[in-house]
ChimeraX commands (.cxc) that place a marker at each C-alpha (Angstrom):
marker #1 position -53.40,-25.08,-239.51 radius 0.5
marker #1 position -55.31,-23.17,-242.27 radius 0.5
marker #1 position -57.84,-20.61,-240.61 radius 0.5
marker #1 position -61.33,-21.99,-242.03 radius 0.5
marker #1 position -64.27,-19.73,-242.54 radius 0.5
marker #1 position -67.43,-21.72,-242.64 radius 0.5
marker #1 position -69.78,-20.02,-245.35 radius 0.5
marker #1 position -73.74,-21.35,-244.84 radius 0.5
marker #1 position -76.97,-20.00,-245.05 radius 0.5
marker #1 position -80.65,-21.26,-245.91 radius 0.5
marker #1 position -81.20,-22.87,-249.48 radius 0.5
marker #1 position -81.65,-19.79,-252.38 radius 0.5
marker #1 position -79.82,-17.59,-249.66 radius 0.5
marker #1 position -76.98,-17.00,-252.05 radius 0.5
marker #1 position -74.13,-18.55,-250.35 radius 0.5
marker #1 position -72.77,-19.86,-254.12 radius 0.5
marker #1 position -72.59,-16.20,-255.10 radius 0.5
marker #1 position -71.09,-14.64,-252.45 radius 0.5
marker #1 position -68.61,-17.65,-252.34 radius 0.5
marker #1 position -67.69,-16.38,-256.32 radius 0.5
marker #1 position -67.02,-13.38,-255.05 radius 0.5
marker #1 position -64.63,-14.84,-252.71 radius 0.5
marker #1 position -62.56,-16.94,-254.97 radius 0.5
marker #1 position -62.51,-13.89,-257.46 radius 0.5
marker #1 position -60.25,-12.76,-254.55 radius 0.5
marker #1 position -58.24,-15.39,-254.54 radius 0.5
marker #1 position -59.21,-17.36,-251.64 radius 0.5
marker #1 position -59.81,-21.22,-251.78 radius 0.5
marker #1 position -63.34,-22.25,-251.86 radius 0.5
marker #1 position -64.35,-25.72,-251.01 radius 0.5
marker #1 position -67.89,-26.20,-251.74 radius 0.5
marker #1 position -69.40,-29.18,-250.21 radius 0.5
marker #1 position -72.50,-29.41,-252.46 radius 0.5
marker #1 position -69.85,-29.90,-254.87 radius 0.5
marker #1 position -68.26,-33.05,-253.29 radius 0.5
marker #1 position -71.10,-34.23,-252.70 radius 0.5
marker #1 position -72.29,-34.61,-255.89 radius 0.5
marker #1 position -68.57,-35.92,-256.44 radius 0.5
marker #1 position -68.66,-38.39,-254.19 radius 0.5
marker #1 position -71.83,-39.98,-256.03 radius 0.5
marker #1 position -70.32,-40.01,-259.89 radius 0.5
marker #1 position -70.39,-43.02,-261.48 radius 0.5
marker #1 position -67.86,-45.49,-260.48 radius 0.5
marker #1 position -68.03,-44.36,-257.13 radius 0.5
marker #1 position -68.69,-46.53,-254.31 radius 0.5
marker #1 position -71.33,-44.43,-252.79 radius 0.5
marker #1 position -73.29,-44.05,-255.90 radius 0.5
marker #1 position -73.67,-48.15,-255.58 radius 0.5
marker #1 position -74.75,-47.85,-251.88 radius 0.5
marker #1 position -77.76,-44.97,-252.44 radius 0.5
marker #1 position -79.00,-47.11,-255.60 radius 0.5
marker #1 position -78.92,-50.31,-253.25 radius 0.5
marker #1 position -80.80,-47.86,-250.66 radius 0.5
marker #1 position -83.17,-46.18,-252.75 radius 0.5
marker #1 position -83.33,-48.73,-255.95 radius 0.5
marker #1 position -82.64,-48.29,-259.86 radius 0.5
marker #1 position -85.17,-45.28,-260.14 radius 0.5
marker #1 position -82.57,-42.95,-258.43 radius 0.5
marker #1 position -80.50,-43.25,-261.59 radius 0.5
marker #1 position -81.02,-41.04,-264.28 radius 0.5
marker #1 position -81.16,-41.69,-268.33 radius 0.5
marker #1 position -77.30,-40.97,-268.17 radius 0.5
marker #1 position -76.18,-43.05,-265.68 radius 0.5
marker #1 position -75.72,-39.95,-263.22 radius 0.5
marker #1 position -78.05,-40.16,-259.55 radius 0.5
marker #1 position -81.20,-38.08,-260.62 radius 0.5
marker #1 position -80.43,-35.70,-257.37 radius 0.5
marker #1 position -84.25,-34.12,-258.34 radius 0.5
marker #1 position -85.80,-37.12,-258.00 radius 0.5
marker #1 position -84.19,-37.84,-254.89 radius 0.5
marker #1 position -84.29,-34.58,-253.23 radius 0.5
marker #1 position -88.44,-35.39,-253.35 radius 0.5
marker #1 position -87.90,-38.51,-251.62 radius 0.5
marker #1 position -85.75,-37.67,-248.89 radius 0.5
marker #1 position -87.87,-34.05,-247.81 radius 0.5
marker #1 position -90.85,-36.31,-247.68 radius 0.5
marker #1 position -89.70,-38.51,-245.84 radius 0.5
marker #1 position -87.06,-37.84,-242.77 radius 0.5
marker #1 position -85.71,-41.15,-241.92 radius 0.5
marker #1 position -84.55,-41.47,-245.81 radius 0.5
marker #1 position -82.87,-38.51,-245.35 radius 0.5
marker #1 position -80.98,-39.72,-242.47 radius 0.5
marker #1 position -79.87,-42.86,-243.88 radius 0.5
marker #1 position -78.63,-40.97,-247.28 radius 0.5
marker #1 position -76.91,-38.66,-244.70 radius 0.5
marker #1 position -75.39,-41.49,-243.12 radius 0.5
marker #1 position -74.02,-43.02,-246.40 radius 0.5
marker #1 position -72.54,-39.63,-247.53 radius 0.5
marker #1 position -71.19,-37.32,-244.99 radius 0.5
marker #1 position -68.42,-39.81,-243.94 radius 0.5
marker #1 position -67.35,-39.77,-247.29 radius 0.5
marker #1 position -68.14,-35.86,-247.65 radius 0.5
marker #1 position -65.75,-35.06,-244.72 radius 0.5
marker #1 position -63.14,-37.06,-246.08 radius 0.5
marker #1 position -62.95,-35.50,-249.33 radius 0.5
marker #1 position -63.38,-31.54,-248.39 radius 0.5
marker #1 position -60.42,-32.47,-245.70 radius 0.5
marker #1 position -58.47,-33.78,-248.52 radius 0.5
marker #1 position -58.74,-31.09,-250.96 radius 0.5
marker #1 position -58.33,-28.40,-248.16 radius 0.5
marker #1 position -54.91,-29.88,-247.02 radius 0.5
marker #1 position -54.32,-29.55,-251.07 radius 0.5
marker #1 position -55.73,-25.93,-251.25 radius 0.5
marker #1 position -53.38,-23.96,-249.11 radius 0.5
marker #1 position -54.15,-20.40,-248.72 radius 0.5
marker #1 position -54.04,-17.78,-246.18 radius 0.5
marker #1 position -57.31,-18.54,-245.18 radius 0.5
marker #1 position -59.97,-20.91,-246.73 radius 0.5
marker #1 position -63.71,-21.05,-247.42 radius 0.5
marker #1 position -65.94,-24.01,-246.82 radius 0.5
marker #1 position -69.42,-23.97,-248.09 radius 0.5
marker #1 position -71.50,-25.86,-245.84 radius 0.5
marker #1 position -74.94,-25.73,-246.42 radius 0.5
marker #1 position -76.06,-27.68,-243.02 radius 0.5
marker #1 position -73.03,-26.47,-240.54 radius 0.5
marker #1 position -76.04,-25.58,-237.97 radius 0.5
marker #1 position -78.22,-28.53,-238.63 radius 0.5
marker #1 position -74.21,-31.17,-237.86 radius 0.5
marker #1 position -73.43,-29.03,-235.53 radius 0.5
marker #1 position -70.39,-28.22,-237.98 radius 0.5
marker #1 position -69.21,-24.97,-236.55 radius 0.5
marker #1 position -66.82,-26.36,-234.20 radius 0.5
marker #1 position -64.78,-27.74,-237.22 radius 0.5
marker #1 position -64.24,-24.38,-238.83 radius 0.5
marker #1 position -62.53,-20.52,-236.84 radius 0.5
marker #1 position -65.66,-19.01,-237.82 radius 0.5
marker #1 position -69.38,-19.08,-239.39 radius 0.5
marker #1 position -70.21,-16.78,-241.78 radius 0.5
marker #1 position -73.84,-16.57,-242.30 radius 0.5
marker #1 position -75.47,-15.29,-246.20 radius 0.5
marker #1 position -79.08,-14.39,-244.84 radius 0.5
marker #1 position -82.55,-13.39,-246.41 radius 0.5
marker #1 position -86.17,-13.57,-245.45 radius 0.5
marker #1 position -87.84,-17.30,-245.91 radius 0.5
marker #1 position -90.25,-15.97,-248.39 radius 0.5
marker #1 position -87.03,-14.56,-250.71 radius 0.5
marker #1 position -85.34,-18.17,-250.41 radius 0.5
marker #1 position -88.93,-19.73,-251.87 radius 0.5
marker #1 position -88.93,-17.56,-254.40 radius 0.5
marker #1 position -85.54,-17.82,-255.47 radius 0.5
marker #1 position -86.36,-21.76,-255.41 radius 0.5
marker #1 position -88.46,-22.05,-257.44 radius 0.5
marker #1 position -86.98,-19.74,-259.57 radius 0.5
marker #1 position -84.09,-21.67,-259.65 radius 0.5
marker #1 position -85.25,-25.20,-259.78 radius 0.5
marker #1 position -88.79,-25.17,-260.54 radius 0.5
marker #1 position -91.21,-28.34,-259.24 radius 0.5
marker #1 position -93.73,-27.40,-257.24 radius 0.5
marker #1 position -94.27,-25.18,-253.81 radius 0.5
marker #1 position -94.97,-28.27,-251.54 radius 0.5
marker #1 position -91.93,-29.74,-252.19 radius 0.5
marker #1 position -90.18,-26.09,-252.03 radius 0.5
marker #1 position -91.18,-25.35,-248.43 radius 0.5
marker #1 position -90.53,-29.05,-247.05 radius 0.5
marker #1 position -86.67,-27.92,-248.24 radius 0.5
marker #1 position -87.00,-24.80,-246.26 radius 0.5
marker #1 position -88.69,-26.18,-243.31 radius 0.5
marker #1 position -86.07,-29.53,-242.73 radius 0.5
marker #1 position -83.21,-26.82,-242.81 radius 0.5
marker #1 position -82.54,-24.95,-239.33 radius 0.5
marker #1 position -84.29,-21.96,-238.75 radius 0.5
marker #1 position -83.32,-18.40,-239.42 radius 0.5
marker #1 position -82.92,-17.95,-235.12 radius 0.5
marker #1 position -80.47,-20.79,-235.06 radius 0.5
marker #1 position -78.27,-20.04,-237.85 radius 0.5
marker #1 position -78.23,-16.27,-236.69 radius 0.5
marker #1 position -77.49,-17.60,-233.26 radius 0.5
marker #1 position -73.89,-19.46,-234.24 radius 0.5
marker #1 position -73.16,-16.81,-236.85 radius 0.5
marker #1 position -69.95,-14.78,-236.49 radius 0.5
marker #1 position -70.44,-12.78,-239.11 radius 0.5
marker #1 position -73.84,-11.97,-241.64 radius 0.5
marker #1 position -74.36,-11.20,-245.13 radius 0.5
marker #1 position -77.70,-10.00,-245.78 radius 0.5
marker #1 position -78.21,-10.83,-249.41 radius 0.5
marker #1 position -81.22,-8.44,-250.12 radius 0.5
marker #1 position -79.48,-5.58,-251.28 radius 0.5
marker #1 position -77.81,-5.15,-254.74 radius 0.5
marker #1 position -74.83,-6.59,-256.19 radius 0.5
marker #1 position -72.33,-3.90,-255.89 radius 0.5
marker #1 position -73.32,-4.19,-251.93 radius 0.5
marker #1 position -72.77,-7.70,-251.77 radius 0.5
marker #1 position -69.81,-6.90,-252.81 radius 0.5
marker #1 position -68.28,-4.57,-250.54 radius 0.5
marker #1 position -69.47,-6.70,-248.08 radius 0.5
marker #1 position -67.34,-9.22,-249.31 radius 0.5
marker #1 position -64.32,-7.47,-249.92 radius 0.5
marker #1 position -64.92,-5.98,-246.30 radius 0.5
marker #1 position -64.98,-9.40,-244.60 radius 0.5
marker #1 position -61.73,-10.76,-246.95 radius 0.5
marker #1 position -59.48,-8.21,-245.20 radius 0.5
marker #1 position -60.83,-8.95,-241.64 radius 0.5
marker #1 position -60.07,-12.66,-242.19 radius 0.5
marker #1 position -56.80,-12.20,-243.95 radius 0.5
marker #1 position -56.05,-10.06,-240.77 radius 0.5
marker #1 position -56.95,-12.69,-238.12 radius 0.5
marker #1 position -55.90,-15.79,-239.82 radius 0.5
marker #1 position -52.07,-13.60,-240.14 radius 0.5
marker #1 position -52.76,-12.50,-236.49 radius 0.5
marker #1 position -53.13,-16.53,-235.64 radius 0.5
marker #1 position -49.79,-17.50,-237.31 radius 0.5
marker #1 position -48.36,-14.27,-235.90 radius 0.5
marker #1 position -47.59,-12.42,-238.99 radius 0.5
marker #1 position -48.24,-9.28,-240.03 radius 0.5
marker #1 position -51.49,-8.87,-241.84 radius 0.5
marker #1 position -51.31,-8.88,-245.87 radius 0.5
marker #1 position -52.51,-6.43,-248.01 radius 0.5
marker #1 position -55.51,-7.65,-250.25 radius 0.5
marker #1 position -54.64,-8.52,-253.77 radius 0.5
marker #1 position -57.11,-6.10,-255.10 radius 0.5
marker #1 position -56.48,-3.10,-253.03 radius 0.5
marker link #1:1,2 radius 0.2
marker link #1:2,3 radius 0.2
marker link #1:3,4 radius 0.2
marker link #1:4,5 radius 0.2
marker link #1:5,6 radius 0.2
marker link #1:6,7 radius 0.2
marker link #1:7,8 radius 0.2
marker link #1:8,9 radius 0.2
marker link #1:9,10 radius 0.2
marker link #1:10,11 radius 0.2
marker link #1:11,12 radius 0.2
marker link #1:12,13 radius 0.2
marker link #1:13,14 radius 0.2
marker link #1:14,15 radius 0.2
marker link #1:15,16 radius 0.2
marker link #1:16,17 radius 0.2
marker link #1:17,18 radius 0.2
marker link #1:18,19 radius 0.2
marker link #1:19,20 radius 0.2
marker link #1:20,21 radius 0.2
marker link #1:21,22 radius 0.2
marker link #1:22,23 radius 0.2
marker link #1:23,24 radius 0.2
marker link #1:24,25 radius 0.2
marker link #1:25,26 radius 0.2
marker link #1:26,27 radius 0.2
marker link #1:27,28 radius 0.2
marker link #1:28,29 radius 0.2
marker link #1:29,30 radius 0.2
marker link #1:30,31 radius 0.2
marker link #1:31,32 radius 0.2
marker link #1:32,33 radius 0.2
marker link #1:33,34 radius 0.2
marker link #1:34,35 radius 0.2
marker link #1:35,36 radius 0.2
marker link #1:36,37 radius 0.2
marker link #1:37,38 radius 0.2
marker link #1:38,39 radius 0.2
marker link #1:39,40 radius 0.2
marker link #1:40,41 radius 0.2
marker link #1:41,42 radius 0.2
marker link #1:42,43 radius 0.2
marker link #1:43,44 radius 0.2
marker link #1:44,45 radius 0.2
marker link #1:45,46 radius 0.2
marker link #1:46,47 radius 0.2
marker link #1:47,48 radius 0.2
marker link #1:48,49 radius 0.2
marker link #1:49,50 radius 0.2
marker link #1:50,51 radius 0.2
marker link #1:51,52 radius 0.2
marker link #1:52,53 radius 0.2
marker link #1:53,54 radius 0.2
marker link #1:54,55 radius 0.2
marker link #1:55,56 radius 0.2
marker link #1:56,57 radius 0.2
marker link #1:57,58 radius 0.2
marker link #1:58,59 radius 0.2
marker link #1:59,60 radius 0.2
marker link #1:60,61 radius 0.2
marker link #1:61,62 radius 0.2
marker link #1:62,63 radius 0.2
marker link #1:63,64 radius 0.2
marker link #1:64,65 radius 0.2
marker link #1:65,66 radius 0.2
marker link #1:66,67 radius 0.2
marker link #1:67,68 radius 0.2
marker link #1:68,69 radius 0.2
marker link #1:69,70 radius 0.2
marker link #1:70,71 radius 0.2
marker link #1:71,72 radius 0.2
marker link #1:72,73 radius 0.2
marker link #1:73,74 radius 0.2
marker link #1:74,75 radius 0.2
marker link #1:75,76 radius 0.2
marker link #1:76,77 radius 0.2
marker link #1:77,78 radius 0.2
marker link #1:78,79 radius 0.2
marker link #1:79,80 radius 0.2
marker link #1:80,81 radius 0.2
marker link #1:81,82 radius 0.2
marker link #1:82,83 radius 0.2
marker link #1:83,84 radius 0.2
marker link #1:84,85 radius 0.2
marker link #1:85,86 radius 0.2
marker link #1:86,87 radius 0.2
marker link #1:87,88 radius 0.2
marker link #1:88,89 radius 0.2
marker link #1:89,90 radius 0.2
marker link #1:90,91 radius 0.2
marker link #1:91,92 radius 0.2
marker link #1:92,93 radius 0.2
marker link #1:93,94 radius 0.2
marker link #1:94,95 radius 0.2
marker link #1:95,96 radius 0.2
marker link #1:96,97 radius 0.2
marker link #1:97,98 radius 0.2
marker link #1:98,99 radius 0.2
marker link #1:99,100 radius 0.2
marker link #1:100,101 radius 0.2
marker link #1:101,102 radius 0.2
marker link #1:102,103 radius 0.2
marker link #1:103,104 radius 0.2
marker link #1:104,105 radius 0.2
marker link #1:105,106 radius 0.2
marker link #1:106,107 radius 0.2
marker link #1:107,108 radius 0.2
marker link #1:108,109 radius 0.2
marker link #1:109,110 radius 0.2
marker link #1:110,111 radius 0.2
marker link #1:111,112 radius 0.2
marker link #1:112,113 radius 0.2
marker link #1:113,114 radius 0.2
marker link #1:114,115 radius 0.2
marker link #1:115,116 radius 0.2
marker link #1:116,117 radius 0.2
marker link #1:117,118 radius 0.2
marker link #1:118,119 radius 0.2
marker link #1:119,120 radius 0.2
marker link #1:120,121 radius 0.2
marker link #1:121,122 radius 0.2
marker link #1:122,123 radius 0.2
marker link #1:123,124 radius 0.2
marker link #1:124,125 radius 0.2
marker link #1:125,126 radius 0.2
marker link #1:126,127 radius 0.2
marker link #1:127,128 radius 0.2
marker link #1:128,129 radius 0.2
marker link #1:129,130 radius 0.2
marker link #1:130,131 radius 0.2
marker link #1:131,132 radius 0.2
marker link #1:132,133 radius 0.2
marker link #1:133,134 radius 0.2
marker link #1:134,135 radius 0.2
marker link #1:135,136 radius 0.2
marker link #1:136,137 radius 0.2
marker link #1:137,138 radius 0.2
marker link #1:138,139 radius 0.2
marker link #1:139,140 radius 0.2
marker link #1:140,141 radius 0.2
marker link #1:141,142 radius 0.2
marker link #1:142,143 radius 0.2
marker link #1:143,144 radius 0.2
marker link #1:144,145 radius 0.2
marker link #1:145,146 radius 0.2
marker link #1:146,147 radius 0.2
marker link #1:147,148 radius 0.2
marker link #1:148,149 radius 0.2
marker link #1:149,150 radius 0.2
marker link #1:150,151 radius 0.2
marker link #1:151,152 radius 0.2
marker link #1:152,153 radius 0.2
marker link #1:153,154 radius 0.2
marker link #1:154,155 radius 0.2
marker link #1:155,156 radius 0.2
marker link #1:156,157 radius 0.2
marker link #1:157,158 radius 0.2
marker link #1:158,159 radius 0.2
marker link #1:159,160 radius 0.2
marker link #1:160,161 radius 0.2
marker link #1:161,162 radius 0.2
marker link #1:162,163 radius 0.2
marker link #1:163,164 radius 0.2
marker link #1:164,165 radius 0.2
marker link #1:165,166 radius 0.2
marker link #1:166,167 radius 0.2
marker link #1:167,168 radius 0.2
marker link #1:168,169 radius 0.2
marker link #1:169,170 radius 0.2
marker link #1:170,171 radius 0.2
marker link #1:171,172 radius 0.2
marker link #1:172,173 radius 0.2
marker link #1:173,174 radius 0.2
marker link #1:174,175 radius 0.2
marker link #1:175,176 radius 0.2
marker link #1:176,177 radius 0.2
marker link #1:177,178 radius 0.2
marker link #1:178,179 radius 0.2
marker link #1:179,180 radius 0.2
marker link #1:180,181 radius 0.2
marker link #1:181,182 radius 0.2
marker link #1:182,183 radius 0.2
marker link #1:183,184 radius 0.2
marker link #1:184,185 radius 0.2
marker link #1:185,186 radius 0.2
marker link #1:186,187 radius 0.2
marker link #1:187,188 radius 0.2
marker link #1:188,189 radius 0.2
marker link #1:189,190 radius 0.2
marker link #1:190,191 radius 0.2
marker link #1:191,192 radius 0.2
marker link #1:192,193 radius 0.2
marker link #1:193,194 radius 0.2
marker link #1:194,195 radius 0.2
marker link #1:195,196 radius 0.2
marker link #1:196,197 radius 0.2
marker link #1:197,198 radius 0.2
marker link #1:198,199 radius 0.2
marker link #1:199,200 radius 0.2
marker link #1:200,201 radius 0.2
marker link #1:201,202 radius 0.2
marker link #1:202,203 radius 0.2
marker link #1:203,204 radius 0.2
marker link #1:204,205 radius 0.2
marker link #1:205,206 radius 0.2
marker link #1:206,207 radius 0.2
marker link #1:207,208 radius 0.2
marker link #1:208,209 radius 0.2
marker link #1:209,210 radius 0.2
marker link #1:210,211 radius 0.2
view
């Protein structure tokens, strides 16, 4: 089987930027943000079930789920979020394990925002963690998708904590330095990974494309 490194981190911790860097390496990245706003396209059966859930207002003026407008609903309201978790991660699952088997690769990445909140880190040979302070993420939130503070921190505080994902973590990024160290770090990490998922299929380990 494919050796599976499980990329997470808090939201605004950077995990879609230091996955870049890995696929400009040329490892597979599975990204299950991605899929999930696959999974909810229209035409798709799940995209039927949340408007049946949540009611024509979750659509937006293009036919597409208005995933802002949503996103307030659910971190205000816990039991919403469950049931939309319920209706998607089956679905979720199904699709990253059918593009993996698809993917191939020496080793993969999966980017999965809430491995420590589903307990997720017994379905992948090891958690990578991208990690900054809570008040960076905020900032970075709201730099990134605007709305307002409130609705900002309820993100932060539904996620795990900064102990827990540090306490399942393999391996850690901190993403507070610059670029050119995030980097390194990176490349760093690729050839430990290339050398354990060879060292699992008992092969000798290959040399990184971009050495």
């Amino acid at each position: 089987m494919t050796f599976i490194v499980g990329l997470t981190g808090g939201v605004a911790s950077g995990k879609s930027t230091v996955a870049g860097l890995f696929s400009e390496l040329g490892v597979p990245v599975l990204d299950t943000d991605q899929i999930a706003r696959d999974v909810v396209e229209p035409g798709q059966p799940a995209l039927q079930e949340v408007l049946a859930c949540f009611g024509p207002r979750a659509l937006g003026p293009e036919g597409r789920l208005d995933r802002a407008w949503l996103r307030q609903q659910v971190f205000a309201d816990p039991d919403l979020r469950q049931r939309l978790e319920a209706m998607l991660h089956p679905r979720i699952r199904a699709e990253l394990a059918r593009r993996s088997a698809a993917a191939g690769g020496t080793y993969q990445v999966w980017v999965i925002p809430l491995l420590v909140e589903g307990a997720g880190q017994d379905r992948v040979d090891r958690v990578l963690l991208v990690d900054c302070p809570p008040e960076i993420q905020l900032q970075r939130l709201l730099e990134r998708d605007g709305g307002d503070p409130a609705t900002a921190r309820a993100m932060l505080e539904a996620q795990a904590s900064r102990e827990q994902r540090h306490a399942v973590a393999d391996d850690l990024i901190d993403n507070t330095g610059s670029p050119d160290a995030l980097r390194g770090a990176v490349k760093a990490l690729h050839v430990r990974y290339l050398s354990m998922a060879g060292a699992r299929e008992g092969l000798p380990s290959p040399t990184p494309a971009s050495e």
